[in-house]
mmCIF file of the N, C-alpha and C atoms, coordinates in Angstrom:
data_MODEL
# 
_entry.id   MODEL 
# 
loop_
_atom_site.group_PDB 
_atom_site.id 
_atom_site.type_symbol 
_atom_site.label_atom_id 
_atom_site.label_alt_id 
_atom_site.label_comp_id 
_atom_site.label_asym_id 
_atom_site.label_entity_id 
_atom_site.label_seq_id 
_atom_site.pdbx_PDB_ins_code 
_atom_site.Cartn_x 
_atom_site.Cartn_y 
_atom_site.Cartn_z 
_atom_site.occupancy 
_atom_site.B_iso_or_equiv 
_atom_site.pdbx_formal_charge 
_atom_site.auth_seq_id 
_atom_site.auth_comp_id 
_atom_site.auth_asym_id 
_atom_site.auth_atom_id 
_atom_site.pdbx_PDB_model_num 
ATOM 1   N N  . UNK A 1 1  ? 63.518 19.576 -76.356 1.00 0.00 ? 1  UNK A N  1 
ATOM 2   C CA . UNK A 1 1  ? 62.940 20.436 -77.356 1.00 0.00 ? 1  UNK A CA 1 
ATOM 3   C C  . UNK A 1 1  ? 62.065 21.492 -76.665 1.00 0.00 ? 1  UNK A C  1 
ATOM 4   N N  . UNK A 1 2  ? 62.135 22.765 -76.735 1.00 0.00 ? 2  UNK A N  1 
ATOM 5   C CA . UNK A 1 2  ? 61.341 23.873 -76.428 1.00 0.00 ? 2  UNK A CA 1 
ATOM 6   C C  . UNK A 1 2  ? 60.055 23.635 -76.743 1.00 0.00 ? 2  UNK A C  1 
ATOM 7   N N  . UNK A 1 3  ? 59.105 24.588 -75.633 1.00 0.00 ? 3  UNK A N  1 
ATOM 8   C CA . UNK A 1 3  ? 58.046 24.692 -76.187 1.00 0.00 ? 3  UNK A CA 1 
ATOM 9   C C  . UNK A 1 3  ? 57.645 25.127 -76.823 1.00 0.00 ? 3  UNK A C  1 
ATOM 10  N N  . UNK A 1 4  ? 56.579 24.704 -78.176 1.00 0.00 ? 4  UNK A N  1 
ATOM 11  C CA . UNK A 1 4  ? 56.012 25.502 -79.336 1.00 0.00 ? 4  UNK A CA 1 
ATOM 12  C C  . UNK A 1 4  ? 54.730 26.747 -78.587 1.00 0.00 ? 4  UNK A C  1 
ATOM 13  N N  . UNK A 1 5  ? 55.244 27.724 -79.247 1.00 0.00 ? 5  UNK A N  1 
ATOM 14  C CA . UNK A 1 5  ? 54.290 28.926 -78.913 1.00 0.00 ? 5  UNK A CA 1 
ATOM 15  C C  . UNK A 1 5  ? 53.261 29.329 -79.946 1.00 0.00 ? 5  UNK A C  1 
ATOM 16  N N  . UNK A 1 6  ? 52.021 29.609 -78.930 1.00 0.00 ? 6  UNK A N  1 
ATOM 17  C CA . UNK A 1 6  ? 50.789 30.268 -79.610 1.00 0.00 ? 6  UNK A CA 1 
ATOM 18  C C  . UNK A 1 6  ? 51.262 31.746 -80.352 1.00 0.00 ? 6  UNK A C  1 
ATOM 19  N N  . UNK A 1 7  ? 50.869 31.559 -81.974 1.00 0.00 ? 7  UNK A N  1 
ATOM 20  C CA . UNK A 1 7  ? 50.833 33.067 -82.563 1.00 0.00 ? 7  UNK A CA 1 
ATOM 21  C C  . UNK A 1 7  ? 50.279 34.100 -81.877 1.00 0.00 ? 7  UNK A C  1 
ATOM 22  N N  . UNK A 1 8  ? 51.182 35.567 -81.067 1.00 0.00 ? 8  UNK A N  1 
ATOM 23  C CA . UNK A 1 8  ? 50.466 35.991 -80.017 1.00 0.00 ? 8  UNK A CA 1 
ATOM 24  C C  . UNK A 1 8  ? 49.300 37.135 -80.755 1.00 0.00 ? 8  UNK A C  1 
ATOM 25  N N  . UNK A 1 9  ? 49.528 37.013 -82.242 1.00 0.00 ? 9  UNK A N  1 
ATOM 26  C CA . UNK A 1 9  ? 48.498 37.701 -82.946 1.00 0.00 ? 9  UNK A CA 1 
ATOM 27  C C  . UNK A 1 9  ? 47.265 36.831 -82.968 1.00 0.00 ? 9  UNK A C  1 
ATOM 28  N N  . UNK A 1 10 ? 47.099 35.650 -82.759 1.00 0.00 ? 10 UNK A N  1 
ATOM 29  C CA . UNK A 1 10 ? 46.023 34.671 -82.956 1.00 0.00 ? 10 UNK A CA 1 
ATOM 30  C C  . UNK A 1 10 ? 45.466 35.069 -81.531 1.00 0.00 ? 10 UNK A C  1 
ATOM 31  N N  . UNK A 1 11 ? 46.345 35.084 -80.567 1.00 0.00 ? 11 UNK A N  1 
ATOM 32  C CA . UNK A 1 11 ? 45.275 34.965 -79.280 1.00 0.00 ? 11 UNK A CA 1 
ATOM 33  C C  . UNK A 1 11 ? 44.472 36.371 -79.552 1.00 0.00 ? 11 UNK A C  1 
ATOM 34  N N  . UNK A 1 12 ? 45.171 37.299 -79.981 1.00 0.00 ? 12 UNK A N  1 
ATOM 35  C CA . UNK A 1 12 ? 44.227 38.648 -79.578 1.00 0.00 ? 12 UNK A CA 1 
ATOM 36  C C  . UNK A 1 12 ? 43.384 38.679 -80.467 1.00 0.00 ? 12 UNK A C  1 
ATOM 37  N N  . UNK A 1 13 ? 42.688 37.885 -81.519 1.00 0.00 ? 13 UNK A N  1 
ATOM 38  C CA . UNK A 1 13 ? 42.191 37.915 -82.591 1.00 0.00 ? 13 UNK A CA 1 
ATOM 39  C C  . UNK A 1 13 ? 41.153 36.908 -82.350 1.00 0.00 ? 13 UNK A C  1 
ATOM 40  N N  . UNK A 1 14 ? 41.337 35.961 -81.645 1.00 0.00 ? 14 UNK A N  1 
ATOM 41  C CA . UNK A 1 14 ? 40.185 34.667 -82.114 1.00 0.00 ? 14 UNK A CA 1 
ATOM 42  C C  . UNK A 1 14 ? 39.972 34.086 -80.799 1.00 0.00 ? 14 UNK A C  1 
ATOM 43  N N  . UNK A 1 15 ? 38.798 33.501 -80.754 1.00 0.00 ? 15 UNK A N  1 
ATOM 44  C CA . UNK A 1 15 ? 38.522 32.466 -79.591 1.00 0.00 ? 15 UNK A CA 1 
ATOM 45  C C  . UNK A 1 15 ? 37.824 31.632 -79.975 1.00 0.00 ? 15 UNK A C  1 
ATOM 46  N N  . UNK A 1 16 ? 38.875 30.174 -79.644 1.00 0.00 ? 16 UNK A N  1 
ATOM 47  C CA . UNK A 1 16 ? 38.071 28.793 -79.566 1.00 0.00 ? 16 UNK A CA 1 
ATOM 48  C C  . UNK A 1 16 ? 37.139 28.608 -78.784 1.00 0.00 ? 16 UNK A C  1 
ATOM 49  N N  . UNK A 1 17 ? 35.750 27.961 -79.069 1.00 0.00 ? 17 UNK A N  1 
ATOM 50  C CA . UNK A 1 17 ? 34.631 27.950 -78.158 1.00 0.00 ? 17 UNK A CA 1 
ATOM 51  C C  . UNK A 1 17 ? 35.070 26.377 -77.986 1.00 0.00 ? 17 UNK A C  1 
ATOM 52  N N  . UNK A 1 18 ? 34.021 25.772 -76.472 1.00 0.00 ? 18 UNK A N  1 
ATOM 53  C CA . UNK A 1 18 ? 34.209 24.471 -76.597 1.00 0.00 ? 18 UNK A CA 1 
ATOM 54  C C  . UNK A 1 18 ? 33.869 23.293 -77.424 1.00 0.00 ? 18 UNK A C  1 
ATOM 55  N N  . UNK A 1 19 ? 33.283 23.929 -78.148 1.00 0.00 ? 19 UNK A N  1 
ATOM 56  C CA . UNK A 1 19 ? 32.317 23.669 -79.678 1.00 0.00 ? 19 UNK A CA 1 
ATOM 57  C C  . UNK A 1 19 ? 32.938 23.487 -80.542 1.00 0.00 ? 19 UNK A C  1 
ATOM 58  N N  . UNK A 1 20 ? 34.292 23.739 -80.670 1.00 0.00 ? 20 UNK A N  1 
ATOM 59  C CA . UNK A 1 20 ? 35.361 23.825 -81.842 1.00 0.00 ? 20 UNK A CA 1 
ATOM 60  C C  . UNK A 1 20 ? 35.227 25.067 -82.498 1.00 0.00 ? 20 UNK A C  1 
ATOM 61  N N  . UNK A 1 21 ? 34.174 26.015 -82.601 1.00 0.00 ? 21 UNK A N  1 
ATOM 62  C CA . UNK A 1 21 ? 33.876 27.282 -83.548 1.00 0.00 ? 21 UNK A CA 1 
ATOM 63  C C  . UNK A 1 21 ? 34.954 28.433 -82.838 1.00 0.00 ? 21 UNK A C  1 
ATOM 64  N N  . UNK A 1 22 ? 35.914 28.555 -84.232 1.00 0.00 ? 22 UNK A N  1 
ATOM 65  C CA . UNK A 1 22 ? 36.213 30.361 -83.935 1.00 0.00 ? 22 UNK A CA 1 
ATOM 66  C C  . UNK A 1 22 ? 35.602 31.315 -83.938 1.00 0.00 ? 22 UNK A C  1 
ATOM 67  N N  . UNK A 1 23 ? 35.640 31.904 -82.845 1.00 0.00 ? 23 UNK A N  1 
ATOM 68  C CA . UNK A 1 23 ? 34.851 33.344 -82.901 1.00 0.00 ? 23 UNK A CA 1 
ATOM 69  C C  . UNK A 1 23 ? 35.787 34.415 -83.385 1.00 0.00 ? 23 UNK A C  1 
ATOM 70  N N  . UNK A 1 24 ? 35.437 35.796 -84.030 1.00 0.00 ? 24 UNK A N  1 
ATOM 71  C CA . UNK A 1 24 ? 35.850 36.445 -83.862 1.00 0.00 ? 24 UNK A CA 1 
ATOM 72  C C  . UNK A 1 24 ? 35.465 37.854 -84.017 1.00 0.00 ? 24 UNK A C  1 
ATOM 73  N N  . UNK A 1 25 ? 36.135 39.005 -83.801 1.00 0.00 ? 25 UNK A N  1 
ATOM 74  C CA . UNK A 1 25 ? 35.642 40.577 -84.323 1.00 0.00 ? 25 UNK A CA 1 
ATOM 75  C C  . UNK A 1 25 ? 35.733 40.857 -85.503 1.00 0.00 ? 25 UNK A C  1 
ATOM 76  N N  . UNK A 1 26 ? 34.781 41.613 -86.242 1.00 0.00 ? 26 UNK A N  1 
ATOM 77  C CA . UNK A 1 26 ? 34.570 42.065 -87.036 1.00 0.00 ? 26 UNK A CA 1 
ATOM 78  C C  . UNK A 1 26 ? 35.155 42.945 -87.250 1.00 0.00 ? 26 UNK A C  1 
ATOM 79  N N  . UNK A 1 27 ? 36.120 42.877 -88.506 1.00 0.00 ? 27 UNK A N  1 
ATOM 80  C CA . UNK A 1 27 ? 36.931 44.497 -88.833 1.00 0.00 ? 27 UNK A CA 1 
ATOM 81  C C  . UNK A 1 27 ? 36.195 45.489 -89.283 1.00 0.00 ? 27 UNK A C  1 
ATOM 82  N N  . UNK A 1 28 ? 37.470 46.781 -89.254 1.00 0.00 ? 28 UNK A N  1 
ATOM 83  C CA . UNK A 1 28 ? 37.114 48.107 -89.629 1.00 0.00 ? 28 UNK A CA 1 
ATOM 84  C C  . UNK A 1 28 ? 35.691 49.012 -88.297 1.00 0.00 ? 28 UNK A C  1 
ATOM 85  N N  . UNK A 1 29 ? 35.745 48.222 -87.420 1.00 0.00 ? 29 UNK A N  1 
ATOM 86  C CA . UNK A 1 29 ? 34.981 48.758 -86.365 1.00 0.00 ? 29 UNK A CA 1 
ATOM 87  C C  . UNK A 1 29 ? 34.908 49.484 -85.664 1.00 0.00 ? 29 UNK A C  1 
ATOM 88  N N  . UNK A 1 30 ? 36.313 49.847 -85.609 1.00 0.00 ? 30 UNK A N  1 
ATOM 89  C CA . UNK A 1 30 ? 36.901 50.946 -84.765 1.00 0.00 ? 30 UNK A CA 1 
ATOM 90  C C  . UNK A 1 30 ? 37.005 52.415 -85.349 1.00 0.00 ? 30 UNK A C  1 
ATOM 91  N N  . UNK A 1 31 ? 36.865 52.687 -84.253 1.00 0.00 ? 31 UNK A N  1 
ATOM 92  C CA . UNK A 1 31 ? 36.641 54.508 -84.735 1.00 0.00 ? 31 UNK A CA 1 
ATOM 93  C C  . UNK A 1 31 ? 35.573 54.843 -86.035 1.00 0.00 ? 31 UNK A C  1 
ATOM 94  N N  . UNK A 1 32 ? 34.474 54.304 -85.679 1.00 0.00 ? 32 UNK A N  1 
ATOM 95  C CA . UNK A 1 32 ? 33.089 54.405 -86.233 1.00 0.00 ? 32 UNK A CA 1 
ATOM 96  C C  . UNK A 1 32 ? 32.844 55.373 -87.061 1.00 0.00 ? 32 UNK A C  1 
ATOM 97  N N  . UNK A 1 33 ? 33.093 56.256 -85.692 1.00 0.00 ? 33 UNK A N  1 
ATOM 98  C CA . UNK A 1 33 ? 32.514 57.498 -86.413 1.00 0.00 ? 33 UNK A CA 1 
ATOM 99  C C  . UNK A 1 33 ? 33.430 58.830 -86.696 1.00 0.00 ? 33 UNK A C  1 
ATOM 100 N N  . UNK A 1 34 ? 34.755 58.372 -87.179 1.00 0.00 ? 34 UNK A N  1 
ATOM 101 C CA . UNK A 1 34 ? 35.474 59.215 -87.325 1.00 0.00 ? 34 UNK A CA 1 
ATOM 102 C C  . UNK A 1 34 ? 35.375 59.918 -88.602 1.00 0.00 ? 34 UNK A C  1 
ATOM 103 N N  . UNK A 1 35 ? 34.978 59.368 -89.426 1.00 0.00 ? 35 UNK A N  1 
ATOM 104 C CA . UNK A 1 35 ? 34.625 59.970 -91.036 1.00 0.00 ? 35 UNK A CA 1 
ATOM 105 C C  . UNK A 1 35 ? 33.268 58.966 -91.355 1.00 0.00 ? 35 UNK A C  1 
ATOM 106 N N  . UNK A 1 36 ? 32.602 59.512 -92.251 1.00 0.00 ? 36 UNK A N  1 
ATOM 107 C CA . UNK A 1 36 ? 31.538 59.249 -93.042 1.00 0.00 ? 36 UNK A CA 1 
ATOM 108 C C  . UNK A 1 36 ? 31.481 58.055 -93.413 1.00 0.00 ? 36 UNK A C  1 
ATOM 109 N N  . UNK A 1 37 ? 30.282 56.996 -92.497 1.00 0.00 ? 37 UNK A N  1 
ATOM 110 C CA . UNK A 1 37 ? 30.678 55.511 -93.429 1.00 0.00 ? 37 UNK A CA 1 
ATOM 111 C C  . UNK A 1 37 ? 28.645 55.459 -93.515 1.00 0.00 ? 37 UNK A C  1 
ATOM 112 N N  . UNK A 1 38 ? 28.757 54.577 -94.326 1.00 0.00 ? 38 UNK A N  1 
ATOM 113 C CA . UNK A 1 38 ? 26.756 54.419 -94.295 1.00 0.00 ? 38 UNK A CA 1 
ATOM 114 C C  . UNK A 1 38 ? 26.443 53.351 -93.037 1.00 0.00 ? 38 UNK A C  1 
ATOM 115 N N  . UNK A 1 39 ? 25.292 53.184 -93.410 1.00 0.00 ? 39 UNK A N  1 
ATOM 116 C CA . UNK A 1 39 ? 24.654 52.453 -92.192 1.00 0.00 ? 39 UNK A CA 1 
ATOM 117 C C  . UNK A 1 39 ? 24.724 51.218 -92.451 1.00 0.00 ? 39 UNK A C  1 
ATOM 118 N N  . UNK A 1 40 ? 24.987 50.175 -93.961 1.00 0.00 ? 40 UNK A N  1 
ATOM 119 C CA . UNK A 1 40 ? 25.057 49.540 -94.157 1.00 0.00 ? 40 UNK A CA 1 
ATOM 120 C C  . UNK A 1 40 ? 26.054 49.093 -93.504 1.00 0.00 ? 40 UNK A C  1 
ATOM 121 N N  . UNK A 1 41 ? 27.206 49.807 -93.926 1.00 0.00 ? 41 UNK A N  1 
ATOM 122 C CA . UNK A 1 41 ? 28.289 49.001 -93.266 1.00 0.00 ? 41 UNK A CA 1 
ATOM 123 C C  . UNK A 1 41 ? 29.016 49.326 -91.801 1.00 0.00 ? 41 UNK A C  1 
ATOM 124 N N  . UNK A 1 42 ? 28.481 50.068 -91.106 1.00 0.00 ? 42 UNK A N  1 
ATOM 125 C CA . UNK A 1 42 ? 28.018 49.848 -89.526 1.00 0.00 ? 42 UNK A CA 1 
ATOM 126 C C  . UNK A 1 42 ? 27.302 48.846 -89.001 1.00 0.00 ? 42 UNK A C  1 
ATOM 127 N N  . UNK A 1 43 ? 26.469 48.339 -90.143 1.00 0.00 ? 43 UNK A N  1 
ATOM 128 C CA . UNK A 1 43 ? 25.491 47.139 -89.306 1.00 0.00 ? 43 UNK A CA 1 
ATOM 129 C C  . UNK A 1 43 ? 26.256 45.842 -89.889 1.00 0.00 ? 43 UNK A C  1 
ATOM 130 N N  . UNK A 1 44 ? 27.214 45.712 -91.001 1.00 0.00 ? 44 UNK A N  1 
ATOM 131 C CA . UNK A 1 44 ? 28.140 44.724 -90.944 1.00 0.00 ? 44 UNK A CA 1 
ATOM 132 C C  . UNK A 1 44 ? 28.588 44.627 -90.087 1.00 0.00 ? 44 UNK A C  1 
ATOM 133 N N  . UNK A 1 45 ? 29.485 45.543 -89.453 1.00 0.00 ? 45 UNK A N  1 
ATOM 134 C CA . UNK A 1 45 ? 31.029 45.407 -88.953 1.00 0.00 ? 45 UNK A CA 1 
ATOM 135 C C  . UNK A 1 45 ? 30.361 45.668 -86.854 1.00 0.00 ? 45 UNK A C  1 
ATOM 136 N N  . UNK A 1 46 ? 29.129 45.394 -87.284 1.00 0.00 ? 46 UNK A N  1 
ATOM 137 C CA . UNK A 1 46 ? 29.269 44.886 -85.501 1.00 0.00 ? 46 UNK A CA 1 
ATOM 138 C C  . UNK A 1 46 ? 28.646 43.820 -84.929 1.00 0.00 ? 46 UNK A C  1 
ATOM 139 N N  . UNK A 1 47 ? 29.341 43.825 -84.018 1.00 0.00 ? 47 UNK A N  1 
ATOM 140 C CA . UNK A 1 47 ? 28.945 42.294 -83.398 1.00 0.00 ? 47 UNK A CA 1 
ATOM 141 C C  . UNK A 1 47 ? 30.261 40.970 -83.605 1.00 0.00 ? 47 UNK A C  1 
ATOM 142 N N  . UNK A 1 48 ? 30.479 40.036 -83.542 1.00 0.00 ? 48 UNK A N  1 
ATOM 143 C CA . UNK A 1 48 ? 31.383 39.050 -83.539 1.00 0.00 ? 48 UNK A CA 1 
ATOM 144 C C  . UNK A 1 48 ? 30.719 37.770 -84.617 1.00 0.00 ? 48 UNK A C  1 
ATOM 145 N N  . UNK A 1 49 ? 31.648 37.121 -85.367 1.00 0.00 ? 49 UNK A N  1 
ATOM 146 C CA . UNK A 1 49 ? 31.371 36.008 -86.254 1.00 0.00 ? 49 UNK A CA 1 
ATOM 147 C C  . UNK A 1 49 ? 32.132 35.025 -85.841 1.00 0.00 ? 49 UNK A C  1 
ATOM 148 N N  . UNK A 1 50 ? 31.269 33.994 -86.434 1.00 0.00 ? 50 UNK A N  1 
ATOM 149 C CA . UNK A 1 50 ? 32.224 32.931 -86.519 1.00 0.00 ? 50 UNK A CA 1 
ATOM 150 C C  . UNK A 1 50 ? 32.672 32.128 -87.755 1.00 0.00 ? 50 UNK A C  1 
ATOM 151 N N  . UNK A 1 51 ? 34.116 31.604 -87.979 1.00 0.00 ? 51 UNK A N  1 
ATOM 152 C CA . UNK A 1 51 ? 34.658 31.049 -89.448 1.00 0.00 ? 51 UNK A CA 1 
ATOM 153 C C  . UNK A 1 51 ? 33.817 29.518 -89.126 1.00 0.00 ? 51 UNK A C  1 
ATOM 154 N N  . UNK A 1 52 ? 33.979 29.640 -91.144 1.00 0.00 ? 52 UNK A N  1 
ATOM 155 C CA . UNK A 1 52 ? 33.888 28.637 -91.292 1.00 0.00 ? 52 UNK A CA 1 
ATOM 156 C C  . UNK A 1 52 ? 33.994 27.371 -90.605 1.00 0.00 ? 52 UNK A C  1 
ATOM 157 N N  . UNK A 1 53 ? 33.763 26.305 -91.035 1.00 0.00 ? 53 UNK A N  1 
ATOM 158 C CA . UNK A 1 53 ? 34.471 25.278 -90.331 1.00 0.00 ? 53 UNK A CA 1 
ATOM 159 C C  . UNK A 1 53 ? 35.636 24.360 -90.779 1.00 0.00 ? 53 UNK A C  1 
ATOM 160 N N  . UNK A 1 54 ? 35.775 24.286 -91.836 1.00 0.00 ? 54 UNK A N  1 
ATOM 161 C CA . UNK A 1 54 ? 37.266 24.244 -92.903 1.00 0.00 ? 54 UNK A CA 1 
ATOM 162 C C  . UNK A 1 54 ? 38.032 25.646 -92.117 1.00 0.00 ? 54 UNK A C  1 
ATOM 163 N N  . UNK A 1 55 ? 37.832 26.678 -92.264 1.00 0.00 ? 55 UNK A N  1 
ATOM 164 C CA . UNK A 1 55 ? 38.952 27.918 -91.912 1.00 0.00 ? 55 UNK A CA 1 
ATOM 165 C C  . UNK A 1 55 ? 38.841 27.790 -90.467 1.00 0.00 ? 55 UNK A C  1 
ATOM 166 N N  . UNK A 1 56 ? 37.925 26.914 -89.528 1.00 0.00 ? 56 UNK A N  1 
ATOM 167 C CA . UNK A 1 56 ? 38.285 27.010 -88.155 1.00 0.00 ? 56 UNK A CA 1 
ATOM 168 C C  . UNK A 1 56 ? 39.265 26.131 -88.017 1.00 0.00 ? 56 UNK A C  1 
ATOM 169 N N  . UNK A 1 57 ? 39.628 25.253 -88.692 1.00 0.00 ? 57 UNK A N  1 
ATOM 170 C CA . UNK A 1 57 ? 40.052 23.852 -88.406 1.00 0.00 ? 57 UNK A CA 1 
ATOM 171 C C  . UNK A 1 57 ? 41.685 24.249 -88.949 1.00 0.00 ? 57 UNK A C  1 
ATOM 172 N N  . UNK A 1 58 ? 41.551 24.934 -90.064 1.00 0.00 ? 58 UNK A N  1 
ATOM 173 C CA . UNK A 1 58 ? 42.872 25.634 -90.422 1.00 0.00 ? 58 UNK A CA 1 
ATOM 174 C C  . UNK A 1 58 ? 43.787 26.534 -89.346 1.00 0.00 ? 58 UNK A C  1 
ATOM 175 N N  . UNK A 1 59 ? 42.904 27.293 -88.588 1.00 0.00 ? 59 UNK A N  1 
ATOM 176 C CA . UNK A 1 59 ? 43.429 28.282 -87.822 1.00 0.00 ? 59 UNK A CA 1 
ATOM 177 C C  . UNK A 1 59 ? 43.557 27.334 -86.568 1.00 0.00 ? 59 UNK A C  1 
ATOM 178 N N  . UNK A 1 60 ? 43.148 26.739 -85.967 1.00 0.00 ? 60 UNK A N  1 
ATOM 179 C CA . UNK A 1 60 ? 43.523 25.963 -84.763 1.00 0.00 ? 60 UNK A CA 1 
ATOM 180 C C  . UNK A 1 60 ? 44.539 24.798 -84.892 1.00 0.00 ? 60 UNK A C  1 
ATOM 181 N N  . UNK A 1 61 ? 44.673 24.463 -86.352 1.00 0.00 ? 61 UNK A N  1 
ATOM 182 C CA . UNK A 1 61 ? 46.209 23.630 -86.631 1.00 0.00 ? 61 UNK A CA 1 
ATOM 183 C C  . UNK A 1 61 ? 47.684 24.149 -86.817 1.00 0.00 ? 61 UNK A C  1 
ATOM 184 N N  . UNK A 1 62 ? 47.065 25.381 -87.111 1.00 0.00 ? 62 UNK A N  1 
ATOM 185 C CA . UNK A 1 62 ? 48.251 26.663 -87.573 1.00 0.00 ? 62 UNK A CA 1 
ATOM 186 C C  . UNK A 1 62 ? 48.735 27.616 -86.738 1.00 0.00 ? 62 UNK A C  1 
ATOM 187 N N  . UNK A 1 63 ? 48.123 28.031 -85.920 1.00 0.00 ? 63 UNK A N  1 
ATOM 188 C CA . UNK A 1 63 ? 47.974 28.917 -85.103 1.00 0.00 ? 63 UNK A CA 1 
ATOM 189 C C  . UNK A 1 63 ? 47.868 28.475 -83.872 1.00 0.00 ? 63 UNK A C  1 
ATOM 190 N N  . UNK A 1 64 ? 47.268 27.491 -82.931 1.00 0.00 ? 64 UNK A N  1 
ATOM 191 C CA . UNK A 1 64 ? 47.196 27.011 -81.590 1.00 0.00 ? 64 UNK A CA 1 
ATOM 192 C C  . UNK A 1 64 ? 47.728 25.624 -81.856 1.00 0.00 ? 64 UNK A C  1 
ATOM 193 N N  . UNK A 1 65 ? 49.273 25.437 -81.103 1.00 0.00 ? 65 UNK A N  1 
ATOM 194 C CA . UNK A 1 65 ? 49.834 24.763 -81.803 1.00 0.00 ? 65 UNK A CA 1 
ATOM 195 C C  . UNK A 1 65 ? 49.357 23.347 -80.891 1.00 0.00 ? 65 UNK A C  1 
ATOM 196 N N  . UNK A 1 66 ? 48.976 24.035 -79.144 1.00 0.00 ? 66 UNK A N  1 
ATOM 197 C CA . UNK A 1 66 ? 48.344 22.322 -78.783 1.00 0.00 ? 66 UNK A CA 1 
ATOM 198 C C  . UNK A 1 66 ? 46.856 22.227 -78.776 1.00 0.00 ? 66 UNK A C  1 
ATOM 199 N N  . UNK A 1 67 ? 46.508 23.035 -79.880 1.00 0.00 ? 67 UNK A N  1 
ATOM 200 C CA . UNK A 1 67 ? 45.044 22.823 -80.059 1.00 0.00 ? 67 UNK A CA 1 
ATOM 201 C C  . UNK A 1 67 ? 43.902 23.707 -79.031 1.00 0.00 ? 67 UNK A C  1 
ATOM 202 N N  . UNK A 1 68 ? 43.159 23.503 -79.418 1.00 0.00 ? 68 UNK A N  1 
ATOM 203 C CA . UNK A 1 68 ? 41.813 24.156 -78.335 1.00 0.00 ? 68 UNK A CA 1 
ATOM 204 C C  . UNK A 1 68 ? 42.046 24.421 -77.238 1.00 0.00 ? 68 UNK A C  1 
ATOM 205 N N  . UNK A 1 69 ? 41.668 25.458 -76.641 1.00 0.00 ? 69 UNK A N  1 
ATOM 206 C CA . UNK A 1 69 ? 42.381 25.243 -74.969 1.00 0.00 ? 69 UNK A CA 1 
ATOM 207 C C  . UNK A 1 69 ? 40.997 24.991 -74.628 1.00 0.00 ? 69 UNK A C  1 
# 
């Protein structure tokens, strides 16, 4: 049986810490300042989050198919 492969959209998107927590980027971040956005939502969209822990546990069963690296 072949090997099962990592979603290669998951790797560029998320990182398992050794902690079990997904990290990830914050959308709509890019190209800041190309048109008119407020300050509010500049000070959302930077920096990195982390999911839940139900939606971490989802995405590392679904998506990393041998788990945590």
């Amino acid at each position: 049986m072949p090997k099962l492969k990592t979603k290669s959209g998951a790797k560029k998107r998320f990182h398992v810490k050794k902690s079990g927590q997904v990290k990830f980027a914050r959308a709509y971040a890019k190209h800041l300042f190309t048109f008119s956005k407020n300050a509010e939502h500049s000070r959302r969209t930077r920096g990195t989050g982390h999911l839940r822990e139900m939606d971490a546990k989802k995405v590392i069963k679904e998506l990393f198919p041998y788990g945590a690296n």
